[in-house]
C-alpha positions as CSV (number, residue, x, y, z in Angstrom):
1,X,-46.2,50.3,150.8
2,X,-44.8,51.7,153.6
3,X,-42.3,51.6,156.3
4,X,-41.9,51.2,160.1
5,X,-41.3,53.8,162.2
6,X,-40.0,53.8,165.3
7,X,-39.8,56.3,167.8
8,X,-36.2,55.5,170.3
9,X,-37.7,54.8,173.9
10,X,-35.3,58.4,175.0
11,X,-37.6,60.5,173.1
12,X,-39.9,62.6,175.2
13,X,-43.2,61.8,173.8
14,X,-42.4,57.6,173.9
15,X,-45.2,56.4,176.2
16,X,-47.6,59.3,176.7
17,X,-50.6,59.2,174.8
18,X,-51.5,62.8,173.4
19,X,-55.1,63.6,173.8
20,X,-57.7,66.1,172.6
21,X,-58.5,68.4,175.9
22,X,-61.9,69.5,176.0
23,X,-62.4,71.7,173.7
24,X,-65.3,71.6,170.7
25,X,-63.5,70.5,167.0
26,X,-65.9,69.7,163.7
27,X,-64.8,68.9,160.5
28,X,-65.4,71.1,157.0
29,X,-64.5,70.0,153.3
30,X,-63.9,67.0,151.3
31,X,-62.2,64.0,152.6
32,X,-58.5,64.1,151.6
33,X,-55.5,61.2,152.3
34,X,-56.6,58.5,155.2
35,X,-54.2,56.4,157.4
36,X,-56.2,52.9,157.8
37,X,-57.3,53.8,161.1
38,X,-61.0,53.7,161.4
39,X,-61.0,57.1,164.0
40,X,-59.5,59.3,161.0
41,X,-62.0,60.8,158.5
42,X,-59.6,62.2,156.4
43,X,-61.1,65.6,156.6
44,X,-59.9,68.6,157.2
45,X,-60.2,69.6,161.3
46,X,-61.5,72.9,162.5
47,X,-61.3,73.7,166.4
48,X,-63.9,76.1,167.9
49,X,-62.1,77.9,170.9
50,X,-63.9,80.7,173.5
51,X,-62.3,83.8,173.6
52,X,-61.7,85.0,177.1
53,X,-61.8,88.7,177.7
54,X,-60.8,90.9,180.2
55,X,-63.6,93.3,181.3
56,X,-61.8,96.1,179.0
57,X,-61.7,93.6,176.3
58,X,-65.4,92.8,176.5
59,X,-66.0,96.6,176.2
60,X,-64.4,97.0,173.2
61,X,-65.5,93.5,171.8
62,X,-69.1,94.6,172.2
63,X,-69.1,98.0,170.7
64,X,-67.1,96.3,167.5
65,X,-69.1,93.3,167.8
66,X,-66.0,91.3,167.9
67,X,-66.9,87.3,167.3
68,X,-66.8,85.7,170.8
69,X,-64.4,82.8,169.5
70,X,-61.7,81.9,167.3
71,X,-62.2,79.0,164.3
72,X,-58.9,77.6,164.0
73,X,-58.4,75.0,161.1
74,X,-56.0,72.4,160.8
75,X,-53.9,71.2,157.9
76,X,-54.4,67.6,157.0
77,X,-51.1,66.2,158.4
78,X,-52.9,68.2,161.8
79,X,-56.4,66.7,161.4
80,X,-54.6,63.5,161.1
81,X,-52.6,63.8,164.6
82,X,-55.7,65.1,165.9
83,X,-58.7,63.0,165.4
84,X,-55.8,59.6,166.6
85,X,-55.6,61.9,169.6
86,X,-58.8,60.3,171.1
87,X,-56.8,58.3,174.1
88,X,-56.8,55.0,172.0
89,X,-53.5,56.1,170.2
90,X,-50.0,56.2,171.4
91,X,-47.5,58.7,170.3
92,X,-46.0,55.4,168.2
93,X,-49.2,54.9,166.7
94,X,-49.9,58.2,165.6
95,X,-46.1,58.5,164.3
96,X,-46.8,55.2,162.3
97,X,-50.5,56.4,160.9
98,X,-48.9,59.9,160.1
99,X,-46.2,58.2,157.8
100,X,-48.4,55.5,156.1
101,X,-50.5,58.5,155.0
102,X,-48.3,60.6,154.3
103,X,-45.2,58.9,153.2
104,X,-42.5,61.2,151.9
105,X,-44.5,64.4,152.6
106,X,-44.1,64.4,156.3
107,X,-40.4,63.4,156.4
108,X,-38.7,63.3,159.3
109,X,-42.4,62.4,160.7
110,X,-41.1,62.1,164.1
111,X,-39.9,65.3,164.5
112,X,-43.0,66.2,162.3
113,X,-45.6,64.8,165.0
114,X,-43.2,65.9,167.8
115,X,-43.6,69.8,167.1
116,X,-47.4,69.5,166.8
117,X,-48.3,67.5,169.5
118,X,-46.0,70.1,171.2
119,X,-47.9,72.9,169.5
120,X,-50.8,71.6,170.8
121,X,-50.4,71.3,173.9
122,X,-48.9,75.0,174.1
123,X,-52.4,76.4,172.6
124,X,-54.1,74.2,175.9
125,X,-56.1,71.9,173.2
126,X,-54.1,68.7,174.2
127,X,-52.9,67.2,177.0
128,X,-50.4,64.1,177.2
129,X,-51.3,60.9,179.3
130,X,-49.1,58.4,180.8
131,X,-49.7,55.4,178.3
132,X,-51.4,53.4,180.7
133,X,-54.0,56.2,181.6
134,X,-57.8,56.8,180.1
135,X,-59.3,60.4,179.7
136,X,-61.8,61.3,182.4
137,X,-63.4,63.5,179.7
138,X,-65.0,63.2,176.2
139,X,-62.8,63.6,173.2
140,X,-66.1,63.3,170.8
141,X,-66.3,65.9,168.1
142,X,-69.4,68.4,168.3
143,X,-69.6,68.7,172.2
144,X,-69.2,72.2,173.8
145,X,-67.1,71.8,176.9
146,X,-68.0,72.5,180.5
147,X,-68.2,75.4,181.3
148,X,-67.9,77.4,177.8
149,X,-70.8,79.0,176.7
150,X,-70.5,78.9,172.5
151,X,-73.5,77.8,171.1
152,X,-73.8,74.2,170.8
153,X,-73.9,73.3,166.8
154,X,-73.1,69.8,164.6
155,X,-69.5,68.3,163.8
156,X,-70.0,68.5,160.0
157,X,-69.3,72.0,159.5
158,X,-70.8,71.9,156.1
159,X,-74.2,71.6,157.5
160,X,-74.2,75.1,158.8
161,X,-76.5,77.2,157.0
C-alpha cells in the first residue's frame, strides 16, 4: 500500500512534463521493481550518447581507437523516471509512480525526482514541457537520432551478440 504524494504547486517542476530528448536508450538485465504504469519495464535503462570531438580529439581518438560513444546506465529509481519521461507523464505522476515503487527507498521522493530530472536535463538527455505541450520528436527506445551517426542496433541490449 502506498501513499499520496503531492508535489506544492510552488515547486519548480509542478506543471512541466519532463521528457526523453532525442537521444538512443535500450534496456539490459532482468526486470527489477515496477510502478503499475504500463510504459515502465522495470529494467534497468542504458543511454547510448555520440561523443563529439574536436578535430584534435579525433586525432588522438583514432590512433587509440577510442569508442566513438559513451554507454551510460541508469539505476533503477533512474530507469524508472526515465522510461515515464515519454510526454504522457507529469512531474506529479512520475513523483507518484517513483514512490509506489519504491516506497521507503526513495524517501524524500520529491526531492529524489527533482535532482534527476534536473540531472538530466544538465547532461542534454531531457528537456521539460509546459504540461499542456506534446513532443515534436520520438521518445521510442532503439532509434538513433537525427543527425548522429552511431550505428543503429535493438532496444534489448541483451540481444547483442
Amino acid at each position: 500500500m502506498s501513499t499520496e504524494v503531492h508535489v506544492d504547486t510552488d515547486h519548480p517542476l509542478h506543471g512541466y512534463l519532463p521528457v526523453r530528448a532525442p537521444v538512443w536508450w535500450g534496456w539490459r538485465g532482468e526486470v527489477a521493481k515496477r510502478c503499475t504504469d504500463e510504459a515502465h519495464s522495470g529494467r534497468p535503462v542504458v543511454l547510448r550518447i555520440e561523443k563529439r570531438f574536436s578535430r584534435f580529439e579525433r586525432l588522438l581518438a583514432k590512433v587509440f581507437r577510442a569508442p566513438k560513444e559513451v554507454l551510460r546506465p541508469l539505476d533503477p529509481m533512474n530507469s524508472l523516471i526515465w522510461e515515464l519521461a515519454d510526454g504522457n507523464h507529469d512531474f506529479q505522476s512520475i513523483v507518484q509512480h517513483l514512490n509506489d515503487a519504491f516506497h521507503e527507498e526513495a524517501t524524500p521522493v520529491v526531492e529524489r525526482s527533482t535532482a534527476a530530472v534536473r540531472g538530466f536535463v544538465a547532461l542534454g538527455v531531457m528537456k521539460l514541457l509546459p504540461a499542456s505541450s506534446t513532443p515534436s520528436w520520438s521518445t521510442d527506445p532503439g532509434r538513433v537520432p537525427e543527425g548522429q551517426t552511431i550505428d543503429q542496433r535493438p532496444p534489448d541490449m541483451d540481444q547483442w551478440s
